[in-house]
C-alpha positions in Angstrom: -7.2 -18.4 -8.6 -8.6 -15.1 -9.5 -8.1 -11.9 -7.3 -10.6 -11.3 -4.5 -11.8 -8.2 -2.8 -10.5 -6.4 0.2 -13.6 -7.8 2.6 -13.1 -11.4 3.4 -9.2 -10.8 3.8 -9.7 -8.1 6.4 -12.9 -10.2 8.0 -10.2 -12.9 8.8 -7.7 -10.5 10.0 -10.1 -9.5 12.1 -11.3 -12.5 13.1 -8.5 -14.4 13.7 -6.7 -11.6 15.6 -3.8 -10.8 13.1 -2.0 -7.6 11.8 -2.3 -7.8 7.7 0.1 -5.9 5.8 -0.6 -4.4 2.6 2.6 -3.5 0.4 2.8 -0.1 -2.2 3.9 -1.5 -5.7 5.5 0.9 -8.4 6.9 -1.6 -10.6 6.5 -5.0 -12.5 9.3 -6.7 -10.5 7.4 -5.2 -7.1 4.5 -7.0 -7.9 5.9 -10.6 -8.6 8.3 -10.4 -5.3 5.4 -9.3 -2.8 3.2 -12.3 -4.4 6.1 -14.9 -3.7 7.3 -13.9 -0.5 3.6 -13.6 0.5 3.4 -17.1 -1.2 6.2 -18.6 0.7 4.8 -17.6 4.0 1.2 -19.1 3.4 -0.5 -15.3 4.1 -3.0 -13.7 2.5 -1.7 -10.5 0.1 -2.6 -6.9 -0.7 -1.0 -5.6 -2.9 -1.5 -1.6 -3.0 -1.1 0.8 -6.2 -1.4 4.2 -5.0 -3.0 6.6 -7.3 0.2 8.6 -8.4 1.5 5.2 -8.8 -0.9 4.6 -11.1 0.4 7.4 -13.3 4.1 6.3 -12.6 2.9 3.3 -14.2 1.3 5.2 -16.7 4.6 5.8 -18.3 4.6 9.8 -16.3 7.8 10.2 -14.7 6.9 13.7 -13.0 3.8 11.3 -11.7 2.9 14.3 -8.9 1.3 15.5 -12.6 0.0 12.6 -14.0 -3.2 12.4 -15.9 -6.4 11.2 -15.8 -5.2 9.5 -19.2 -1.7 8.3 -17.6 -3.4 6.5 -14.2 -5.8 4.5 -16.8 -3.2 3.4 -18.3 -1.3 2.7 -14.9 -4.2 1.3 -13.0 -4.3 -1.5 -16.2 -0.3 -2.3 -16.4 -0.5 -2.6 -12.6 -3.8 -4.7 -12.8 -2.5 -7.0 -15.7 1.3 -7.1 -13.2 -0.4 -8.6 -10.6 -3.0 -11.2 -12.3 -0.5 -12.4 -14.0 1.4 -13.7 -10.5 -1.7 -13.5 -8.6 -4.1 -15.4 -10.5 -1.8 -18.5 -10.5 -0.7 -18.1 -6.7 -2.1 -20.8 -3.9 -3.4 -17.6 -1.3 -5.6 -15.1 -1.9 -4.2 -11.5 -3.4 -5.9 -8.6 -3.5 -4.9 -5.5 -5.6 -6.0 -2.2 -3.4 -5.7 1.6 -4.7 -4.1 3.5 -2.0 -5.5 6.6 -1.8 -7.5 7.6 -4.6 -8.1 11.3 -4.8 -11.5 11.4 -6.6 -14.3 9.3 -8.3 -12.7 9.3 -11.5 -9.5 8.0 -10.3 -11.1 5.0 -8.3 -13.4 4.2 -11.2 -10.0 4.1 -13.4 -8.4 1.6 -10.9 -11.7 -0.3 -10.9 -11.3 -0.6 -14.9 -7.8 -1.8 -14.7 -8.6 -4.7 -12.7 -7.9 -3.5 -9.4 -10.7 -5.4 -6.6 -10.7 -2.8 -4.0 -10.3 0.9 -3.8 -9.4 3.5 -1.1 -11.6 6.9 -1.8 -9.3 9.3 0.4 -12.1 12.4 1.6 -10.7 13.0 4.5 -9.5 16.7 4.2 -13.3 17.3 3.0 -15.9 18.5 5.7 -18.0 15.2 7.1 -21.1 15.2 5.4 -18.8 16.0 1.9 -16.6 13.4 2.6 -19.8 11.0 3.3 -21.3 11.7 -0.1 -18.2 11.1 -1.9 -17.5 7.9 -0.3 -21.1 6.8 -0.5 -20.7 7.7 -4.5 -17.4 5.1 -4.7 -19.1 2.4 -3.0 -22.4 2.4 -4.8 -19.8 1.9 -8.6 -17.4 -0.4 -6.6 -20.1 -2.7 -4.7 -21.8 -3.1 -7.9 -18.8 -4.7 -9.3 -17.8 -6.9 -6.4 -15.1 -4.7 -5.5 -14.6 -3.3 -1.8 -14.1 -0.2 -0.5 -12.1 2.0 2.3 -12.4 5.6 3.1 -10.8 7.5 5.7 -11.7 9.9 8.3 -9.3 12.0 10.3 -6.0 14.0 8.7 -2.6 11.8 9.3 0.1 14.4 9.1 3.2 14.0 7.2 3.8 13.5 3.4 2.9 10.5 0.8 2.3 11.5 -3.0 -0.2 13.9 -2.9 -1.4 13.8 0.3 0.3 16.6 2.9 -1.2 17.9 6.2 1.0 19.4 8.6 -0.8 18.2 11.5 -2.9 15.8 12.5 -6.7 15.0 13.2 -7.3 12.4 15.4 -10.7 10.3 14.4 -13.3 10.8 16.5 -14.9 7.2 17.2 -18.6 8.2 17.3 -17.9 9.9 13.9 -16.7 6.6 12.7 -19.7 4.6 13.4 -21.9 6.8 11.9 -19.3 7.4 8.7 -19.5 3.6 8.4 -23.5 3.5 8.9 -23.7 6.1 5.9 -21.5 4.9 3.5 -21.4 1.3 3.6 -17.5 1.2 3.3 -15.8 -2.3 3.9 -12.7 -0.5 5.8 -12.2 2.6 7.3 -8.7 4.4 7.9 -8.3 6.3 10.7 -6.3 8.8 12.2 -4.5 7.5 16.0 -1.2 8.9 15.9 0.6 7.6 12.7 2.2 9.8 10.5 2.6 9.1 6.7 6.7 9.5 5.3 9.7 8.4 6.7 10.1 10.9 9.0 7.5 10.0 11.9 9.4 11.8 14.9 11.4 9.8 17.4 9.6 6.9 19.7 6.1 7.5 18.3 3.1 6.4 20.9 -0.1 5.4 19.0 -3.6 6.0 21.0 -4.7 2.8 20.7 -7.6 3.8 22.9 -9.3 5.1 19.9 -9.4 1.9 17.5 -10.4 0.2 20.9 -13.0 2.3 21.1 -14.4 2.2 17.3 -14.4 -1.6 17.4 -16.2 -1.8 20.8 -19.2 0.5 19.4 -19.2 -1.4 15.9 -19.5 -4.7 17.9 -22.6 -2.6 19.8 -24.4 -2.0 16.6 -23.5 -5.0 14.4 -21.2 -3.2 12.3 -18.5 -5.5 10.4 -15.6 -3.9 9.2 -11.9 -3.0 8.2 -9.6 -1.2 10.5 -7.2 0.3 8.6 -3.7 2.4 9.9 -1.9 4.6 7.2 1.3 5.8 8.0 2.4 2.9 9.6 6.3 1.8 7.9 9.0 1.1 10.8 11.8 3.0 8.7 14.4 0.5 9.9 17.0 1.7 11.0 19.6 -0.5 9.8 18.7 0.2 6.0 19.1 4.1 6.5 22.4 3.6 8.5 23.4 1.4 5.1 22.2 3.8 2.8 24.1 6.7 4.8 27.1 4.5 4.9 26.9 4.4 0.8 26.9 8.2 0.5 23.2 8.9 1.1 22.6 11.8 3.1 18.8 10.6 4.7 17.9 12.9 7.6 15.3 12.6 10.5 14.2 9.4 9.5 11.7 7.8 11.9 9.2 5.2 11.8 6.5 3.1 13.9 8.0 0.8 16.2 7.0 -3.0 15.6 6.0 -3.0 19.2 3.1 0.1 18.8 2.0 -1.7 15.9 1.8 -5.3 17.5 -0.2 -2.7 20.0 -2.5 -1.6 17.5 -2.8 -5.2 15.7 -4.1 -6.1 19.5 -6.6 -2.6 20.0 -8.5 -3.8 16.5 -6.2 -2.6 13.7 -6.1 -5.2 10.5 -4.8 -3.5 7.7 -1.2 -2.0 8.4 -0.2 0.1 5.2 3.5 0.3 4.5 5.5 1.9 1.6 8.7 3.6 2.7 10.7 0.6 4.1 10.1 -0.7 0.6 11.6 2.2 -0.9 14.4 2.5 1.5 15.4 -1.4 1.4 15.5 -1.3 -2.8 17.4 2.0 -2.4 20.2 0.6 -0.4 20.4 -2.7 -2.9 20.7 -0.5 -5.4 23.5 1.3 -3.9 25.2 -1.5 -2.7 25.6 -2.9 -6.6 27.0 0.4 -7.7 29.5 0.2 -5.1 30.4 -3.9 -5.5 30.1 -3.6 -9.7 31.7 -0.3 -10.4 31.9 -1.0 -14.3 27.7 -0.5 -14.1 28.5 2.9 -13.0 29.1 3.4 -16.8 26.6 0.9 -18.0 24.9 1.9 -21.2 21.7 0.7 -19.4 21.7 1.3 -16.2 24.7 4.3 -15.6 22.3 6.4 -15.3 20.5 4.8 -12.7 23.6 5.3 -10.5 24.0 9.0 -11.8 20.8 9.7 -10.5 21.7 8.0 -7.1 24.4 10.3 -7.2 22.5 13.3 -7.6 19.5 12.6 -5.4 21.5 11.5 -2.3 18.6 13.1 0.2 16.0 11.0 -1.9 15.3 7.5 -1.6 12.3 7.0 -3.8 13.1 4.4 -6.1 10.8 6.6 -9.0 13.4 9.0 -8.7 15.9 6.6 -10.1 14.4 4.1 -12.0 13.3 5.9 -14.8 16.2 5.2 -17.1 14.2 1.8 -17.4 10.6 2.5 -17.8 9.5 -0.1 -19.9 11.2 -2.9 -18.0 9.1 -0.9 -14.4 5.9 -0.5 -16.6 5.8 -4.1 -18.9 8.3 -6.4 -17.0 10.8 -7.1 -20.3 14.2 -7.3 -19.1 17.0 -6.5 -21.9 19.8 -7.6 -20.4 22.3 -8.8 -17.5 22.8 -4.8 -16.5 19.4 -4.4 -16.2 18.7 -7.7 -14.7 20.9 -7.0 -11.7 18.8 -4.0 -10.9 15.5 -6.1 -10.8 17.4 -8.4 -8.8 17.6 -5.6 -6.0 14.3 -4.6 -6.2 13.1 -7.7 -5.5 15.4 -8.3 -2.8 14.8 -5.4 -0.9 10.8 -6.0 -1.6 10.8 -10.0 0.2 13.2 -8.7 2.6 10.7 -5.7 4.1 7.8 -7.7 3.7 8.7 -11.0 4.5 9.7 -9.5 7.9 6.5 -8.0 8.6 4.5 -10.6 7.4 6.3 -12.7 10.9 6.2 -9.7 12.9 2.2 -9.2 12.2 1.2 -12.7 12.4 0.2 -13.1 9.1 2.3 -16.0 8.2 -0.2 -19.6 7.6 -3.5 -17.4 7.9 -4.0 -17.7 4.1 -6.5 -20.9 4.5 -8.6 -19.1 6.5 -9.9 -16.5 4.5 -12.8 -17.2 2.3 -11.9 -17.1 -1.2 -14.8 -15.4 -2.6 -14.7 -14.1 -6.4 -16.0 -10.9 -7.3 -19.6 -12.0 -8.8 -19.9 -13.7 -5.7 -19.1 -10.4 -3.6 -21.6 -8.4 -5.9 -24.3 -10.9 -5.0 -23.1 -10.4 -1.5 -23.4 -6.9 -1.7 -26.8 -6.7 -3.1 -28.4 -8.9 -0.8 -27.0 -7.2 2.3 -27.5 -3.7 1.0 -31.3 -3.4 0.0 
């Protein structure tokens, strides 16, 4: 079936009482693997570029400088990625932009096929940050296409997006952000920290998504919860990666029990992107070590040569970029290059498929209404006159 938007997977989430994951892709082979294991568990999908993904995609390695030009490009590669699985897959997937830093780069997204988009305003005083958002929705609901926004500073560092401390959201702010704006989901600031160093046994104030959804329920409000920062960093795969010569430091996540927490104070979206990273790391390290002769590999020796250089680094980006057009298009040359895909794809259904159990995703795909986007727009006029 065709992709659907961000709203009726989130209204299930949160009527159903489930934690729903949404997964960071940088790559063809990202895509696919998130679809099927999502598939083979029955649950509903997001699938999230984030907006210097976009420009990864784009075909700009040094993506922290990617164009305008690049993230078109991206936002269409990644959009064409995931219909491809997606469109013929048995549950619903959505395709999200994480984190869009301005109109421009959600409208690109929105072009490319993506059906919902996160407008990040958050470092912007309120009332900016409410025009903004307001902007996004008014071009995305048009178009069928949902919409978060975010309010509060996480601290830590993802992309772009760096504060040194955070903001916690204040829950009377919230209600009136989501009165203003009309935004499907709102990310907010509790205690999570975006990077894989999060500090060591992290508590979340789940008193404050407890108190947002108790006043949305007071005024009729419907909408997304939404916690960034929110990868477990397992700490297994860094051992793993350490054992294989990495040299990964202060490397902390959210424990599955806060989040279960969270799931149960009102949270439904649970962003995660560095245990992805991490797990397809590691595979990749493990081949070098098991194949030695692709150490020299006319394909992919470089791939291990940059493993060797970068061993603080665990960004598959960093590495991968011997190989763009099999990350960008999906064509796959050879056996060398084949056994790479093979670990990104491992290390992307071993993540998820894990927190697709431990949020209680698994079976819920039925139970989300499967909506297309010229039925959202019609929604979305006839609720926002």
């Amino acid at each position: 079936m065709a992709l659907v938007s961000l709203k009726p997977v989130l209204d299930a989430a949160n009527k159903y009482h489930y934690g729903q994951g949404a997964f960071n892709v940088n790559a063809v082979a990202q895509a696919k693997a998130v679809i099927q294991v999502h598939e083979m568990f029955r649950s509903p999908a997001i699938l999230q570029g984030a907006d210097l993904a976009n420009g990864f995609m784009g075909g700009c390695t040094d993506f922290v400088h990617a164009t305008l030009e690049d993230k078109r490009r991206g936002a269409k590669r990644i959009g064409d990625a995931v219909r491809a699985f997606g469109e013929s897959a048995s549950i619903p997937v959505v395709l999200h932009l994480d984190h869009g830093k301005d109109f421009e780069s959600c409208k690109a997204a929105i072009d490319g096929g993506y059906t919902s988009v996160m407008i990040d305003g958050s470092s912007l005083p309120f009332a900016e940050n409410v025009d903004l958002t307001r902007e996004v929705v008014k071009y995305a609901h048009e178009r069928g296409v949902s919409v978060e926004g975010e309010l509060g500073v996480l601290a830590g560092v993802e992309d772009h997006v760096f504060a040194a401390d955070s903001t916690y959201t204040n829950p009377l702010k919230a209600i009136e952000f989501f009165k203003k704006t009309k935004v499907d989901a709102l990310a907010i600031s509790y205690g999570t920290i975006h990077g894989a160093s999060k500090g060591k046994d992290v508590k979340l104030r789940c008193q404050i998504p407890i108190t947002i959804r108790e006043c949305m329920n007071h005024e009729g409000i419907t909408g997304g919860l939404v916690s960034h920062g929110s990868s477990t960093v397992p700490a297994y795969i860094v051992d793993e990666i350490n054992a294989l010569g990495g040299e990964l430091k202060n490397t902390y996540g959210i424990s599955i029990q806060e989040l279960k927490e969270a799931i149960a104070s009102g949270i439904n979206k649970i962003n995660v992107d560095t245990d992805i990273r991490l797990a397809v790391t590691r595979n990749m390290k493990e081949l070098f070590e098991g194949r030695r002769e692709l150490q020299t590999s006319v394909w992919v020796g470089e791939i291990y040569r940059l493993l060797e250089k970068n061993k603080d680094k665990f960004d598959p980006r960093v590495f991968l970029t011997p190989i763009m057009d099999t990350v960008m298009l999906g064509n796959i040359p050879n056996s060398d290059v084949a056994e790479i895909i093979g670990c990104i794809e491992r290390g992307v259904k071993e993540v998820v498929g894990t927190l697709i159990v431990q949020f209680g995703s698994y079976g819920k795909a039925p139970l989300v209404s499967r909506k297309t986007l010229d039925e959202m727009k019609e929604f979305y006029r006839e609720n926002e006159k």
